[in-house]
C-alpha positions in Angstrom: 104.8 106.7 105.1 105.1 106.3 101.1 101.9 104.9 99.1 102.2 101.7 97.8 100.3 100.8 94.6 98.3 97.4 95.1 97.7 96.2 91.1 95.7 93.2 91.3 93.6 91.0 88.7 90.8 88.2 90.2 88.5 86.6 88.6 86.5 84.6 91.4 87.9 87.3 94.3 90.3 85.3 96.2 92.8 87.5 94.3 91.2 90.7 95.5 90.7 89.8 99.3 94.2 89.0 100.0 95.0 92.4 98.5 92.3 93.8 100.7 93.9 91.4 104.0 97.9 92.7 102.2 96.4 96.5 102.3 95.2 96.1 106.0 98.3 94.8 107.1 100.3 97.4 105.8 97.8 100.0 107.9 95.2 100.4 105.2 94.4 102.7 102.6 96.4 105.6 103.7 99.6 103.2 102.7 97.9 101.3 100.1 96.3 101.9 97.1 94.5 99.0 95.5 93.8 99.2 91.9 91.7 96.6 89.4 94.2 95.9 86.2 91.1 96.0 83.9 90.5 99.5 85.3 94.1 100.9 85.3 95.8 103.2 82.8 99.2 103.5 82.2 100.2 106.6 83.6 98.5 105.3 87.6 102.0 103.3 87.6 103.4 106.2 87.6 102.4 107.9 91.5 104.1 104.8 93.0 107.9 104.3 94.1 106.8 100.9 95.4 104.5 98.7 93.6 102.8 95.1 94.5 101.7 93.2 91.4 99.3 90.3 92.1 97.9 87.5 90.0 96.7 84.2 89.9 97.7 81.6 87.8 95.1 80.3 85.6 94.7 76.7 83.7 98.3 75.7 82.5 100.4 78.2 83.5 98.5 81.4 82.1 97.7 84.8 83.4 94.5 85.4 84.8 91.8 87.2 82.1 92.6 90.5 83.0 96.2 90.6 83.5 96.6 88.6 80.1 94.4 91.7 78.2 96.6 94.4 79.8 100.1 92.4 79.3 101.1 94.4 75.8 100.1 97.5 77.7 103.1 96.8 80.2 105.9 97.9 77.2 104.0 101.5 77.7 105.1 101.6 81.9 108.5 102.8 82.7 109.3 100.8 86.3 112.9 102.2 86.1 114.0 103.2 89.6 110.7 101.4 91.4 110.6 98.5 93.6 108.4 95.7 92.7 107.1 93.3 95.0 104.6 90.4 93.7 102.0 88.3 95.0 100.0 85.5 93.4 97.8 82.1 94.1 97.8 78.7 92.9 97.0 75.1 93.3 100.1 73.4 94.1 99.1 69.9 94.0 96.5 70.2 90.9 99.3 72.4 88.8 102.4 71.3 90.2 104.4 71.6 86.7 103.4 75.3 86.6 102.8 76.2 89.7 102.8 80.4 90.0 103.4 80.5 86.4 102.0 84.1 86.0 103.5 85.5 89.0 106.9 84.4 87.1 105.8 85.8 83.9 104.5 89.3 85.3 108.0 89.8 87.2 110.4 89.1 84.1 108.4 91.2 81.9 108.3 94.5 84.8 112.0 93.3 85.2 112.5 94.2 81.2 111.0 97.2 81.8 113.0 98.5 84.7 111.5 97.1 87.3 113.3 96.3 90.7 111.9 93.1 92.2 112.0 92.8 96.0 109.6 90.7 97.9 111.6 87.4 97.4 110.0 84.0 99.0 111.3 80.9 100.3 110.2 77.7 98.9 110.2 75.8 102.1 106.5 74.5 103.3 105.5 74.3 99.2 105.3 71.0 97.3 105.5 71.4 93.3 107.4 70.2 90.4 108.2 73.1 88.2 107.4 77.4 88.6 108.2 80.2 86.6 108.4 82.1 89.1 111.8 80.9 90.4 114.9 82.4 90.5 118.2 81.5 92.5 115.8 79.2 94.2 113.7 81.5 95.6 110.1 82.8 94.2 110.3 85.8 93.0 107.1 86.7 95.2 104.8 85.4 98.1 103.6 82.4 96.8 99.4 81.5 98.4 97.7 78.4 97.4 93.9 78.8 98.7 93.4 75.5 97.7 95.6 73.5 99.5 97.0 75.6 102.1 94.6 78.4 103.1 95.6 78.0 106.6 99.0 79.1 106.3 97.9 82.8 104.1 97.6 85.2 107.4 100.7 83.7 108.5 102.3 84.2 105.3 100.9 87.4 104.3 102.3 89.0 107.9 105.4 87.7 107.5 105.9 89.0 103.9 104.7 92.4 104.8 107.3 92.4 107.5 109.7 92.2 104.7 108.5 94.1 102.2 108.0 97.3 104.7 112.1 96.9 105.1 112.8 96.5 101.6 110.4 99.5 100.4 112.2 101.4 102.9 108.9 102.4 105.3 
């Protein structure tokens, strides 16, 4: 099975356990590869075909600390010919103007770049006002709000990986 490259930022963890729970559900380590933004250089984008970028959206909209320090460094990635999948969190009914903001933001910037997104999510279940992270009324990732709907992550996160092992071809 190909390697899938797991780059996450989080700042209180939440972030980082649902990549470790994304990583297990794929079959663990062996398929993916997590690796901490603030501790990536540009040339680890390169080993991967597939790639899952994940990020929580922070105060109004904004990427999270270590995403926002490493955004410039994302003009020096060529994502040409690789599939991007995307994962973030949010608080739907606190930030329901901007909620998944940076999940939006990170996937029309890789999408600049070269990047093919696959991963897409329905809306359905989610109540919010305005996202950057919607296109053709989809989001263009899976979309987790520990705040308001932990209960529904494992369910979520299983059903996404379903899809993304079809459309990374594994």
């Amino acid at each position: 099975m190909a390697k899938i490259g797991l780059f996450f930022g989080s700042t209180t963890g939440n972030t980082q356990d649902i990549a470790e729970r994304i990583q297990k559900e794929f079959g663990g380590e062996n398929v993916v590869t997590l690796h901490e933004i603030s501790e990536v250089e540009d040339d680890e984008f390169d080993d991967y075909e597939n790639i899952i970028i994940a990020c929580p959206t922070w105060d109004i909209g904004q990427l999270q600390s270590d995403w926002e320090g490493y955004y410039p460094e994302l003009d020096e990635v060529d994502f040409s010919g690789k599939k991007v999948a995307y994962f973030g969190s949010g608080d739907q009914e606190g930030y329901a103007d901007n909620f998944q903001d940076a999940m939006g933001i990170l996937e029309s910037k890789v999408s600049e770049l070269g990047g093919k997104t696959v991963g897409h999510w329905s809306t359905d279940g989610y109540d919010f006002n305005e996202s950057q992270a919607l296109k053709n009324g989809k989001f263009v990732g899976l979309a987790l709000d520990e705040d308001n709907q932990a209960d529904l992550t494992d369910e979520r996160i299983s059903a996404w990986v379903k899809q993304l092992k079809g459309e990374f071809d594994l």
